[in-house]
C-alpha positions as CSV (number, residue, x, y, z in Angstrom):
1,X,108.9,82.6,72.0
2,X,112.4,80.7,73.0
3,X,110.6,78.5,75.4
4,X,112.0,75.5,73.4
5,X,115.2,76.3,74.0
6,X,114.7,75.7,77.9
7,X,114.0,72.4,80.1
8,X,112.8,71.7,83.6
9,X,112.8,75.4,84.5
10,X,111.2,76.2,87.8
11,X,110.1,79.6,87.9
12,X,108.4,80.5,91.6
13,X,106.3,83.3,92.2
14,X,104.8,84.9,95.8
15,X,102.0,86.4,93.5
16,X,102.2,87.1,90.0
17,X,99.8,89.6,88.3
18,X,99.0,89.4,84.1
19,X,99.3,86.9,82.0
20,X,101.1,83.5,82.6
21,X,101.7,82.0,79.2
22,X,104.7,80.3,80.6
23,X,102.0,77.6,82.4
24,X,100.1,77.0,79.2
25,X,100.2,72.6,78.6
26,X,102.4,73.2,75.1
27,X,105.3,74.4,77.7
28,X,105.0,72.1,80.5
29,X,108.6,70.5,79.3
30,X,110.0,73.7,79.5
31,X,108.7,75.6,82.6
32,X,107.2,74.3,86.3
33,X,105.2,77.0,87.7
34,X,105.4,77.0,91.8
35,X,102.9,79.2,93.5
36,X,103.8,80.5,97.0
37,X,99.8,81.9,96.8
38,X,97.8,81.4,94.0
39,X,96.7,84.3,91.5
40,X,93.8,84.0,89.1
41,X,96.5,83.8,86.0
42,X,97.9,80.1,87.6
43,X,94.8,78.9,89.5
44,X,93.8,76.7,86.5
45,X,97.3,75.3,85.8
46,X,97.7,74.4,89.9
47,X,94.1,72.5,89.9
48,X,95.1,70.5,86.3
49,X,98.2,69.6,88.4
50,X,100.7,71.3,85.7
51,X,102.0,74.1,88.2
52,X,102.3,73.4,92.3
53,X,101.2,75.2,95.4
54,X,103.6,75.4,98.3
55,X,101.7,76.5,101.8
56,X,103.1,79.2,103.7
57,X,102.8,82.2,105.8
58,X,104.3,85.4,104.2
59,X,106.3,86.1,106.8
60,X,108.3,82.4,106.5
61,X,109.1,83.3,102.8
62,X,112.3,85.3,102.7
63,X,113.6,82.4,105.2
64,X,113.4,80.0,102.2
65,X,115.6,81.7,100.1
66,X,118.0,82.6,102.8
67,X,118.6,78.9,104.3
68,X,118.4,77.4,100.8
69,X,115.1,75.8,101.8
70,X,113.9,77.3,98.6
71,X,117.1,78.0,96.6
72,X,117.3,80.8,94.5
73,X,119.3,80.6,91.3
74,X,118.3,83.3,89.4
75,X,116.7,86.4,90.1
76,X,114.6,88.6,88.0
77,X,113.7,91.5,89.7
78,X,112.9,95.5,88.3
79,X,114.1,98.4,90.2
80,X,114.5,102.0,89.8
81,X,116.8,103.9,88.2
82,X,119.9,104.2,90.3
83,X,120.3,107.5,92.6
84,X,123.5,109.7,92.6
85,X,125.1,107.1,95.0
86,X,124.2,103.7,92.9
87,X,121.1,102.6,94.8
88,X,118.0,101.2,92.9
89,X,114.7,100.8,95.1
90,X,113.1,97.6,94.7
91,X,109.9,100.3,94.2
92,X,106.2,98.5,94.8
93,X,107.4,95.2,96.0
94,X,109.7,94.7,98.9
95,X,108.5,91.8,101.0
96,X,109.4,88.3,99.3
97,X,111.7,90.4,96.4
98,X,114.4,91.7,98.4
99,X,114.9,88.5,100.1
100,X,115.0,86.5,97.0
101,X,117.5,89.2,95.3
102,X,119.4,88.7,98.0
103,X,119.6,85.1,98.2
104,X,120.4,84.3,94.2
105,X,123.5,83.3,93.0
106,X,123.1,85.6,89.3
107,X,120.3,88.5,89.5
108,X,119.2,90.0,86.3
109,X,117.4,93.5,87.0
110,X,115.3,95.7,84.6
111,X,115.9,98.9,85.0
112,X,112.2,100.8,84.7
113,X,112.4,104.5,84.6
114,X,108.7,104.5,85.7
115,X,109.2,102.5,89.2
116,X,108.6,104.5,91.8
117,X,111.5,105.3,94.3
118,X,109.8,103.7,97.4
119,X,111.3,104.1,100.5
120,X,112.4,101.8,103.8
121,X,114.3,98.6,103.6
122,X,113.4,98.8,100.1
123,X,117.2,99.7,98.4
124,X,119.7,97.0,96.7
125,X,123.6,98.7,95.1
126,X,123.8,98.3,91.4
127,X,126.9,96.9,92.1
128,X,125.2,94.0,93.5
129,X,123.2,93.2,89.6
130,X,124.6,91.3,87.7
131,X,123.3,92.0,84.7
132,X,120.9,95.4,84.3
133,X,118.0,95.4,81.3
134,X,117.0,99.3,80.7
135,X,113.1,99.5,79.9
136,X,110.5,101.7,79.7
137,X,107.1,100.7,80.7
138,X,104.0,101.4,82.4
139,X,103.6,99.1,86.0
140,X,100.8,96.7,85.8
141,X,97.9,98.6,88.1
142,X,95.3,96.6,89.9
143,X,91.4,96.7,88.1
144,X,89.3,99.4,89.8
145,X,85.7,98.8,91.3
146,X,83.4,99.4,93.1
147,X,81.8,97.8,96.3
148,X,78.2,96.5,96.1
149,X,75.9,97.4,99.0
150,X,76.4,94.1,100.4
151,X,80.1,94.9,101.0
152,X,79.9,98.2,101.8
153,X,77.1,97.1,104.8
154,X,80.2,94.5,105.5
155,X,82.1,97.7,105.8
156,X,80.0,99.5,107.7
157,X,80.2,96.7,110.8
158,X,83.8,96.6,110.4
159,X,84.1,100.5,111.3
160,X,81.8,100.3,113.6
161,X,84.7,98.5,115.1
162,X,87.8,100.3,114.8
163,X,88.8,102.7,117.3
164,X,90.1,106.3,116.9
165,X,94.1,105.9,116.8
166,X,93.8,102.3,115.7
167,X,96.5,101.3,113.4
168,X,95.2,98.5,110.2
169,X,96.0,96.1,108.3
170,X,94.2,95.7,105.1
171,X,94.6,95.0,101.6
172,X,93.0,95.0,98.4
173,X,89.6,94.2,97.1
174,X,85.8,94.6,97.8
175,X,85.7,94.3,101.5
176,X,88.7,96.9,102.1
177,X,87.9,99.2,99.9
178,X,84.3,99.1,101.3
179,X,86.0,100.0,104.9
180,X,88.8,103.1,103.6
181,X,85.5,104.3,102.1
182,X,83.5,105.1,105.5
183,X,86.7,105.7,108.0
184,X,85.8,109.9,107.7
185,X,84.6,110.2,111.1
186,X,88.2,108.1,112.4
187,X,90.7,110.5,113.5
188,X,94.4,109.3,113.7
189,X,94.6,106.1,112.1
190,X,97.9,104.6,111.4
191,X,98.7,101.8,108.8
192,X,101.0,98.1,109.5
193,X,100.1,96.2,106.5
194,X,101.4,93.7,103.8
195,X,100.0,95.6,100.8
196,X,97.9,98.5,100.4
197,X,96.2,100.1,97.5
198,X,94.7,103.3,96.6
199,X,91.6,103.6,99.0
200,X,94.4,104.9,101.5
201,X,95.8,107.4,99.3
202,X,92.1,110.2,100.0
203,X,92.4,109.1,103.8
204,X,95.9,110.5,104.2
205,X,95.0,113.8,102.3
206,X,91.8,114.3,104.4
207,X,94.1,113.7,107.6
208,X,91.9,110.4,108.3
209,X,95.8,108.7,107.9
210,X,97.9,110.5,110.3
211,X,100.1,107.1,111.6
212,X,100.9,110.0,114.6
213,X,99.3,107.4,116.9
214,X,101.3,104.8,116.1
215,X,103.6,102.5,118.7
216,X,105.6,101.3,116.1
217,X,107.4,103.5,113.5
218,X,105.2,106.5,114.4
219,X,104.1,108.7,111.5
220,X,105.3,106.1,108.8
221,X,102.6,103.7,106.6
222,X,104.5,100.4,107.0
223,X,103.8,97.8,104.1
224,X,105.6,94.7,101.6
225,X,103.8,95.9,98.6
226,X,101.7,98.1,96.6
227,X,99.6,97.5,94.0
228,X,96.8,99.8,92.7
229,X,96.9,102.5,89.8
230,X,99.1,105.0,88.7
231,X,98.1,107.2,91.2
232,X,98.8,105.5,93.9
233,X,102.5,104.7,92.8
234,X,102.9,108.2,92.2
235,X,101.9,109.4,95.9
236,X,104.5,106.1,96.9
237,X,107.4,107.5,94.8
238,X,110.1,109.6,97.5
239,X,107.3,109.8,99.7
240,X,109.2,109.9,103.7
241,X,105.7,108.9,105.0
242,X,105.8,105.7,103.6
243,X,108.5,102.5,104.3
244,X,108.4,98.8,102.4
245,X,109.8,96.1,104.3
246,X,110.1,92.2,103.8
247,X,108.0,90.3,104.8
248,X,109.6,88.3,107.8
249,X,109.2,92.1,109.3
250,X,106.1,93.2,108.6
251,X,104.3,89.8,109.1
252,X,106.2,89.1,112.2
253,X,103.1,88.6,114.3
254,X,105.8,89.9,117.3
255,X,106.4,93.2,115.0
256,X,102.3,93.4,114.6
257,X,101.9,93.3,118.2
258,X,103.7,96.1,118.8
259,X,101.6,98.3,117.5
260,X,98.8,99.2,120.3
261,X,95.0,99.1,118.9
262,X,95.9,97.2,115.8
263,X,93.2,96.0,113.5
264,X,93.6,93.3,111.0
265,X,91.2,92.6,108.0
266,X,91.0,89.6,106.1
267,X,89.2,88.0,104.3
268,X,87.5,84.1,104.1
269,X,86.1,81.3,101.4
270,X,84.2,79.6,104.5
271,X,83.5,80.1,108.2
272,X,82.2,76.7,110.1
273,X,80.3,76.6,113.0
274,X,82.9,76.4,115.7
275,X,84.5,79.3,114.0
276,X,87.8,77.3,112.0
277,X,88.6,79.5,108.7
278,X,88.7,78.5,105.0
279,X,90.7,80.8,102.9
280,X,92.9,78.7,100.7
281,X,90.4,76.2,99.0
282,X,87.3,75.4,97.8
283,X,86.6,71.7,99.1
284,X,89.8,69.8,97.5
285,X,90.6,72.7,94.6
286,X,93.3,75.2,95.5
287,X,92.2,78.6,95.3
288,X,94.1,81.3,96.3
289,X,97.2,80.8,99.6
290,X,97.8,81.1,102.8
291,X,99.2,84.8,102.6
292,X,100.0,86.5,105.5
293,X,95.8,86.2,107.0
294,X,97.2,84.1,109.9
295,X,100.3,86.1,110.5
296,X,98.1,89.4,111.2
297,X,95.4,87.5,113.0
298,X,98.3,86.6,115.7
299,X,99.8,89.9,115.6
300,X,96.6,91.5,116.1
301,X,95.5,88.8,118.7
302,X,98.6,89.5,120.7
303,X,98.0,93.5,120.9
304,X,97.3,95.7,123.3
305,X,93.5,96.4,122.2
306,X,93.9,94.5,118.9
307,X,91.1,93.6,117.0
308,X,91.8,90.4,114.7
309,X,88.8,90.3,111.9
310,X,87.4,87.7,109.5
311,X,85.3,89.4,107.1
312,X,83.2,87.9,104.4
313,X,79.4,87.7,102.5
314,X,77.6,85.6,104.2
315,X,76.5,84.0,100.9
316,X,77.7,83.1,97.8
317,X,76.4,82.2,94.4
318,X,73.4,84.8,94.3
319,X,72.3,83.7,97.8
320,X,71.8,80.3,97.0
321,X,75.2,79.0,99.1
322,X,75.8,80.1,102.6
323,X,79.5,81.1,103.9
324,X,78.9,80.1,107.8
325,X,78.3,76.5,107.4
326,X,77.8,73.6,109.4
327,X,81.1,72.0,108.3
328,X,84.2,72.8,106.3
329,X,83.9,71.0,102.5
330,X,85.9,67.9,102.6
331,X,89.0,68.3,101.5
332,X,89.1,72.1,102.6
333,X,92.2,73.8,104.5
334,X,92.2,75.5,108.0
335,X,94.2,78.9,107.5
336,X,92.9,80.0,110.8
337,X,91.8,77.8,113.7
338,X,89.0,78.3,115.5
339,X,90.9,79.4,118.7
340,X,92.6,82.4,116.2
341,X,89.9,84.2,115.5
342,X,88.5,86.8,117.2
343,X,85.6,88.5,115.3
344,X,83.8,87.1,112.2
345,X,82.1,90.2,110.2
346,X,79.1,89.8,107.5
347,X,76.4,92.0,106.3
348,X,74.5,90.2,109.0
349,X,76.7,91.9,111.7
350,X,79.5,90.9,114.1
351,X,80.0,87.4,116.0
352,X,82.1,88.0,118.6
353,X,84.0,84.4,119.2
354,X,87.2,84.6,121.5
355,X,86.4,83.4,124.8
356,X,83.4,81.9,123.8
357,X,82.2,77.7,124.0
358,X,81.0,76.5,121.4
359,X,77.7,76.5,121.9
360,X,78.3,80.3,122.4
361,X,79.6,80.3,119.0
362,X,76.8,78.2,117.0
363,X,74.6,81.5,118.8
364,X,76.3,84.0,117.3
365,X,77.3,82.8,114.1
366,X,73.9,81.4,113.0
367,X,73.0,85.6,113.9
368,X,75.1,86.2,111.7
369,X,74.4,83.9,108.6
370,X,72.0,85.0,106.1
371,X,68.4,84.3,107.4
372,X,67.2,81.7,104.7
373,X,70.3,79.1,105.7
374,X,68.7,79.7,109.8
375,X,67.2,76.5,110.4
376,X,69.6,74.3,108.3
377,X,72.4,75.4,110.4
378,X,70.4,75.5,113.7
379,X,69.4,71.9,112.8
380,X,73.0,70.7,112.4
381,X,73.8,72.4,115.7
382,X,70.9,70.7,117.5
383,X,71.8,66.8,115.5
384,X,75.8,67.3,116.7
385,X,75.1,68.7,120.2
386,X,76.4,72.2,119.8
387,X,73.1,73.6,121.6
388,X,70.3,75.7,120.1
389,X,70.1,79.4,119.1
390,X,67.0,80.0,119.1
391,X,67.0,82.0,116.4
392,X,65.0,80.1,113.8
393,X,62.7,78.9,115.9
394,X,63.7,74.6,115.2
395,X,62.6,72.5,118.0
C-alpha cells in the first residue's frame, strides 16, 4: 500500500511461498525481486526480466551474507515467542534465515505466537532484534495431494532401492510423497534432509522413522526447513527428535557423507542421453533453482553405500513429450553432470549410470523412456555414434 514511498529496494528471497505483489510491473520503481530459487509466485516476473535469478547451491547461501558477497541490510524474519531465558526459535526455517539474521546490520522480527518452537541450531536472543512486531497468525501450509499412479509406480522403484537402516533425503511434492507412502516394510530409516513435509510425520509413529541407525546425529531428523500443514508443525514444535540447521551444514556434501547408506531424492525437468540433468530451466526460461539437488547428489555419492537418485515421469505433456531426450533444449542448464549421477528412476524403472560408457548409458536410459519415444531416441543414438539398444528394434 506504501510502496510509493520506497525506491530501488532489493528484497531477496531463498524461496518465498504466497503471494508476491511486491513483483507486480506497477512497482518495479519501488522493489527488485532477487530469487536465490525460483517459486511459482516470481517465476513470471524472473522470465519478463522484472525480478533476477542468482544460481546457487543451498549450502553456499549463508556464505553470502556472511562475507558480504550478498550484503544484508535488513532482515525480516518471524520467530517464536521468547522462552523464560529470552531465546526465540527461528521455528520452520533455519537454513538460509539464521544466516541472513545473523548477517544484517537492523533485523526486524515478528513475533508469531503460532511458530512452532523448533529445535537445533535453530535459536537467536531477543536481545539481538532490533525491533520485535507481536502477531498472531496462522503459518502458510503447503497444498495437499495426492500421487497419481504414475508417481506412485515412480515410487515404487525408488523403494525398491532403499535399504533397511538407510537414512534420506527428500522433500516435497508428488515423487516423495509417493516414496514415504510405501516405506512400511523399511525398518530403521533415518532422515538428513533440507526440508521435509508431512509424509514423514505417519512413518515416525509407525516406527518406520527410527534415525537409531544413523552415523550422524543418531536418533535426530536433521533438516533446514519444514513446510507442510498444521499438523506437521505441530509434531515439530519442542519435539527433541527433531534439529534445524543452516544450510552450509546440512548441505555440506562432507556432512551428507557421513551418514552411512544415505539416499538422496531429487527430482529433474530433463534427463539426456549421456545422463547430464536439467532441473533449473525449460530451454532458455528459468523455472525453478539450483537448490540443494547437487549438494545431496555429492553427499550421497561420497557415502558409504549411498544411493544418489534422479527421479522423474518419463513424459510430460499427457505423453506427448518425453523427459529422457536425445539432447538438453538449447539454452537449458546442467544442475547435475552426467558424471554425478548415479541412478535415474521413472515409471519405466531404474537406469543404473555410474561406472557406465556411454553407449552403456543410451542402453539403459532408452529402457527406461516411455516406449512410444523408443525409436526416436534409439535413432539419435545410432546418427551421433552412441551405439544401439536394441530395444526398438531400428536398424
Amino acid at each position: 500500500a506504501r510502496a510509493n514511498e520506497l525506491r530501488a529496494v532489493e528484497i531477496v528471497h531463498a524461496l518465498a511461498f504466497g503471494p508476491a505483489p511486491h513483483v507486480a510491473p506497477e512497482h518495479a520503481a519501488s522493489f527488485r525481486h532477487r530469487a536465490l530459487f525460483i517459486g511459482e509466485n516470481v517465476r513470471a516476473a524472473v522470465q519478463a526480466g522484472r525480478a533476477d535469478f542468482m544460481p546457487i547451491f543451498l549450502s553456499e547461501i549463508p556464505r553470502l551474507f556472511r562475507d558480504g558477497t550478498l550484503p544484508v541490510d535488513v532482515a525480516i524474519i518471524q520467530v517464536s515467542p521468547p522462552d523464560e531465558h529470552g531465546f526465540c526459535s527461528f521455528g520452520v526455517e533455519v537454513g538460509c534465515t539464521k544466516p541472513a539474521a545473523q548477517a544484517a546490520r537492523i533485523v526486524i522480527a515478528e513475533v508469531n505466537r503460532r511458530m512452532p518452537r523448533v529445535l537445533g541450531d535453530s535459536f537467536i536472543h531477543i536481545s539481538k532484534l532490533d525491533y520485535v512486531v507481536e502477531v498472531d497468525y496462522p503459518l502458510v501450509e503447503a497444498p495437499q495431494g495426492g500421487a497419481s499412479e504414475t508417481h506412485k509406480q515412480i515410487g515404487k522403484n525408488i523403494v525398491d532401492l532403499i535399504p533397511d537402516g538407510a537414512t534420506l533425503q527428500l522433500g516435497i511434492g508428488s515423487i516423495p510423497d509417493a516414496v514415504l507412502g510405501q516405506l512400511d516394510d523399511k525398518r530403521d530409516l533415518g532422515i538428513h534432509t533440507e526440508l521435509f513435509s508431512d509424509g514423514v510425520i505417519d512413518l515416525v509413529e509407525r516406527g518406520v522413522i527410527t534415525n537409531d541407525k544413523k552415523t550422524l546425529h543418531p536418533g535426530k531428523i536433521i533438516s533446514g526447513f519444514l513446510f507442510g500443514s498444521q499438523r506437521l508443525y505441530d509434531f515439530a514444535n519442542d519435539n527433541a527428535m527433531i534439529e534445524l540447521h543452516p544450510s552450509d551444514y546440512v548441505n555440506d556434501p562432507f556432512i551428507i557423507a557421513q551418514n552411512d547408506n544415505m539416499v538422496s531424492i531429487n527430482s529433474a525437468i530433463e534427463v539426456d542421453l549421456t545422463g547430464q540433468v536439467c532441473a533449473d530451466s525449460i530451454g532458455l526460461a528459468f523455472y525453478s533453482g539450483i537448490g540443494g539437488q547437487i549438494d545431496f547428489i555429492r553427499g550421497a555419492g561420497r557415502a558409504r553405500g549411498g544411493i544418489p537418485i534422479i527421479a522423474l515421469p518419463a513424459t510430460a505433456k499427457d505423453g506427448k513429450l518425453s523427459r529422457i531426450v536425445p539432447q538438453l533444449k538449447p539454452g537449458s542448464g546442467v544442475v547435475t553432470s552426467r558424471g554425478d549421477v548415479h541412478y535415474v528412476v521413472t515409471e519405466f524403472g531404474v537406469a543404473s549410470l555410474y561406472g557406465k560408457s556411454v553407449r552403456e548409458r543410451v542402453r539403459a536410459l532408452i529402457a527406461i523412456a516411455a516406449p512410444q519415444f523408443h525409436a526416436e531416441l534409439e535413432r539419435y543414438a545410432k546418427q551421433n555414434n552412441y551405439g544401439s539398444s536394441g530395444i526398438s528394434g531400428v536398424a
